[in-house]
N, C-alpha and C positions, 0 to 999 in steps of 0.2 A: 504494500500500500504506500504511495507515495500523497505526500499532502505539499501545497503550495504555499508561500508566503509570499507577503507584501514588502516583507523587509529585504527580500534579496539572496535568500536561502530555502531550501526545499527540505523535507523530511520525509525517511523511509523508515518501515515499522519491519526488522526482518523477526521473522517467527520466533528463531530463538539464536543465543551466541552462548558455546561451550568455550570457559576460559580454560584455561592450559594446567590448571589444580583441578580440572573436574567440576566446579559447582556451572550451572546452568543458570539465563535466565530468558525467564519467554516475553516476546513483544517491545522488544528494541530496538529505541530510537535512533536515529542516524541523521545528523543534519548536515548536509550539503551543497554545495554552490556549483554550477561550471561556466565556462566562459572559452569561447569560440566556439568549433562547429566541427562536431566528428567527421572522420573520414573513414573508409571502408574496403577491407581488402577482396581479394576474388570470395573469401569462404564467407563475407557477411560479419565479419570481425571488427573490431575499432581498432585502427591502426596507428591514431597520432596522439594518445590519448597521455596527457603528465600529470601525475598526483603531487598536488602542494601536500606538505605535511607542516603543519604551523608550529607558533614556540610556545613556551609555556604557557606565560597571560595571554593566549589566543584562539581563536574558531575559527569556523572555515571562511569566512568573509576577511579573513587577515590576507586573502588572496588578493583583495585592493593593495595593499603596500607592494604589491610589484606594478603598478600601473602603467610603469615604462616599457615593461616588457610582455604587457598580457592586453588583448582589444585592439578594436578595428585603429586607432590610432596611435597604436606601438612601436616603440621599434620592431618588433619581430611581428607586425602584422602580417606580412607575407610568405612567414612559414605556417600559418594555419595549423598551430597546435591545441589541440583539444584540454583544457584543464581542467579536472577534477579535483576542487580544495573538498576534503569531508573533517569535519569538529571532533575533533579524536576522542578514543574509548575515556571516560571518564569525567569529557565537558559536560554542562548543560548548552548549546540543549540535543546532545545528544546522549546516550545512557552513561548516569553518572550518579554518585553516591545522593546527589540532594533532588537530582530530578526522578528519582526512582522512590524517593520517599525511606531508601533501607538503611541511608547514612552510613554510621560504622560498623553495619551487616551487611555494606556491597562485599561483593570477592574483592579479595588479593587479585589486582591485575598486574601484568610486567607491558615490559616495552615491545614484547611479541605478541603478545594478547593487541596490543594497540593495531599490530600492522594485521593479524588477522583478522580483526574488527574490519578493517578496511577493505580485507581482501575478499571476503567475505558479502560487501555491502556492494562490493565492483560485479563479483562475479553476479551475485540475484540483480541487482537491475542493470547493470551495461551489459552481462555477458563478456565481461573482461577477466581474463584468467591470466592475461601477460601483458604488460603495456610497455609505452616506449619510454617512460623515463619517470623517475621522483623527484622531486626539489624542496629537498628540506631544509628549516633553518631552525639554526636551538635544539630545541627540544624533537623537532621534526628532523631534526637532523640524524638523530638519536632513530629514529622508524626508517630512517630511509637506509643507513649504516643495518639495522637487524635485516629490514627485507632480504636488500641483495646477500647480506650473510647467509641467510635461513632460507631464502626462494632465492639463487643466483640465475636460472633458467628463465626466473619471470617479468624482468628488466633489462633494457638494453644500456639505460646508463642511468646513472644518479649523479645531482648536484648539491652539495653539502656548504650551507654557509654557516661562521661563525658556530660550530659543534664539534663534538667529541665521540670516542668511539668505546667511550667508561667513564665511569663515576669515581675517581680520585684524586688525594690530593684537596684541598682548597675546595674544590666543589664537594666532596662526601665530608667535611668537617660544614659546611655550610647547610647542606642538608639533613646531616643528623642536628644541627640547633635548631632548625625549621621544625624539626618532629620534636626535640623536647619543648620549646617555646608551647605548641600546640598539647603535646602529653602535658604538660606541668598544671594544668586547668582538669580539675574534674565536671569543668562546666561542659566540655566536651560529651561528656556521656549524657547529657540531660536531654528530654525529651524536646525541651523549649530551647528557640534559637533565642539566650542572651545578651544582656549588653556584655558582658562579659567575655564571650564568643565574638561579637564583634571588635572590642578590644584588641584579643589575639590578631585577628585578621589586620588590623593597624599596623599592627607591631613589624606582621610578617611582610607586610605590602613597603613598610619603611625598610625591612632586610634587602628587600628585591632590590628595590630603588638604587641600592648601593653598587648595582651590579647594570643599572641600565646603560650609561654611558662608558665611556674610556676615562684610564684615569686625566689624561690631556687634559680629554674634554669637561671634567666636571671641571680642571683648575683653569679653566677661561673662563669661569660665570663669579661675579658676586656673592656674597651670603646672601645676601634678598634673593635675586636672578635664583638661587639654589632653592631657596624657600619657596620662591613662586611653584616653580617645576616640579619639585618636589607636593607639594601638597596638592596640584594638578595630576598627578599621579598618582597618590594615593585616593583622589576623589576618582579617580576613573576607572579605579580597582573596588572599588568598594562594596563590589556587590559582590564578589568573590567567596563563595563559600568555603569554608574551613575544613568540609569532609572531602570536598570536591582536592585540595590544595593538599591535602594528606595524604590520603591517596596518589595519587600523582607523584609526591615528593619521594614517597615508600616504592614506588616502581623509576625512578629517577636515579634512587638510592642503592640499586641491586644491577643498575645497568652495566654490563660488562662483552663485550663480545670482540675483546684484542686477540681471544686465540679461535676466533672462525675468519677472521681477517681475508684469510688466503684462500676462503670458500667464493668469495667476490670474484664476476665474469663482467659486471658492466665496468664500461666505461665511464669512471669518475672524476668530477671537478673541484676542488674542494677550495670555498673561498673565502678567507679569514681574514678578521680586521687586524692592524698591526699592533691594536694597542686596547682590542679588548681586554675586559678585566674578568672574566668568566674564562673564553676561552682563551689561549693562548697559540701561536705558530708551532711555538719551540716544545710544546705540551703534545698536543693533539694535533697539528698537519704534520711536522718533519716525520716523526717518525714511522707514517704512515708508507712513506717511501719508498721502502723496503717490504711494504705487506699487503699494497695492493698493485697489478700487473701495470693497466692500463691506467696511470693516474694520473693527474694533471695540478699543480698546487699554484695557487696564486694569493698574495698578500697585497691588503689596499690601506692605503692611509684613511685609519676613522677620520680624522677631521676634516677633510672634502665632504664628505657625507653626510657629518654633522653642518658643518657652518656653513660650505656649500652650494648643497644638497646636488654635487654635482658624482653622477654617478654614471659617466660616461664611459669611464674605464670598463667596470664592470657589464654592463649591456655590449661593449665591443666583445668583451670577451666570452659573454652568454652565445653573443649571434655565431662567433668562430666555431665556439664549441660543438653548438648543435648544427653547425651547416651540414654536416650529413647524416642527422637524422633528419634534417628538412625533406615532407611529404608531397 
């Protein structure tokens, strides 16, 4: 059953999704966007078809932040690629601890659960069991790295921004305080969402902030400038639920897939800021080098991006990349 919206994203209810611990759950939402216009080979297939996988704070309408690269007025409007962004396992609004109503009785999901979620949602309404490419960023980056590990037959290339291929280091000390911050409230188990519970969510949403820009770039702005931004950023999160954020962090926390590396057959891009504070070059692209065949590493200066917003490098080197999977 698929249902329409006005907002700019569609919903599909699949019967049921078996996570990867065995529990089951039936009548599962799925929310998602596309943009451009499939294409079709001799057997009736979708042949040009890319799934965005989005970052943490994100849904499938995060597929607007590539606007330069996606729509009839893109740069790459003349390779007619097909996009499929879907609101990964555990957002609202698609099945997720708070829109399910079971909170912290959803299953344990991991970062494979997420891509079967998806591959799953591909095959019942596209009929897509192989598609031409993923393009993950963040957290998404994190589904697109398990896919081609876990399905390497079922992608012909992935594009990896700003991501890692494990949780260590800096990010797994960052993530186990995000679960105690949240474990240290017994307001968590209460039937009633608290002020309390909101609270927490403050707290967590000022963690994140600390990680949204480069360090550069926070040291160009004022304390106000910082204050403004900052508190526009916690208002814009705020409706962020805490089981949804738990979840999530706990499947973020167990991510590891450095020794299926060399199970990877696409051909990957992987494009990282120079002065992110999350990810890092020297962390998560170098030494990739050596453990995937066909790879391609490229390093941009955040602050073109930031101040700006000139992102012309990047789009040169999307168009190069994909020119021959252009359909």
């Amino acid at each position: 059953m698929i249902e329409n919206s006005k907002l700019g994203y569609r919903r599909h209810v699949l019967d049921e999704f078996e996570f990867e611990n065995g529990h089951i759950l039936q009548n599962v939402v799925v929310e998602y966007t596309t943009r451009g216009t499939p294409k079709y080979d001799e057997y009736g297939n979708i042949s040009n078809a890319i799934v965005y996988c989005h970052r943490f704070n994100g849904n499938c309408l995060s597929i607007e932040d590539l606007h330069q690269l996606i729509g009839p007025e893109s740069h790459l409007a003349d390779f007619n690629f097909f996009y499929i962004s879907i609101t990964s396992l555990g957002y609202p609004e698609s099945c997720s601890p708070s829109t399910t109503g079971l909170k912290y009785d959803f299953p344990k999901y991991s970062i494979k659960d997420c891509v079967n979620f998806k591959r799953k949602f591909l095959s019942e309404v596209f009929n897509i069991n192989k598609i031409l490419g993923i393009l993950g960023v963040g957290l998404g980056g994190y589904e697109a790295y398990t896919w081609a590990c876990e399905y390497p037959d079922e992608t012909e290339f992935i594009i990896v921004g700003n991501s890692s291929f494990k949780t260590a280091g800096y990010r797994y000390i960052t993530s186990k305080a995000l679960l105690y911050i949240i474990d240290s409230s017994d307001a968590y188990l209460d039937d009633v969402y608290s002020e309390h519970i909101s609270n927490i969510v403050f707290t967590i949403n000022s963690l994140a902030y600390s990680q949204y820009l480069s360090k550069k770039a926070f040291q160009q702005f004022t304390r106000e400038e910082l204050d403004i931004f900052m508190d526009n950023f916690l208002e814009e999160n705020s409706h962020i639920d805490i089981y949804d954020v738990k979840y999530r962090t706990e499947a973020v926390l167990n991510y590891d897939i450095e020794d299926k590396l060399s199970n990877i057959k696409a051909k990957t891009l992987i494009a990282n800021s120079s002065e992110d504070v999350y990810f890092s070059p020297e962390i998560d692209a170098y030494p990739l080098k050596d453990r995937i065949e066909n790879l391609e590493i490229h390093i941009f200066d955040a602050q073109k991006f930031v101040f700006n917003d000139d992102y012309s490098a990047f789009i040169d080197l999307f168009r190069e990349f994909l020119e021959e999977f252009k359909k």
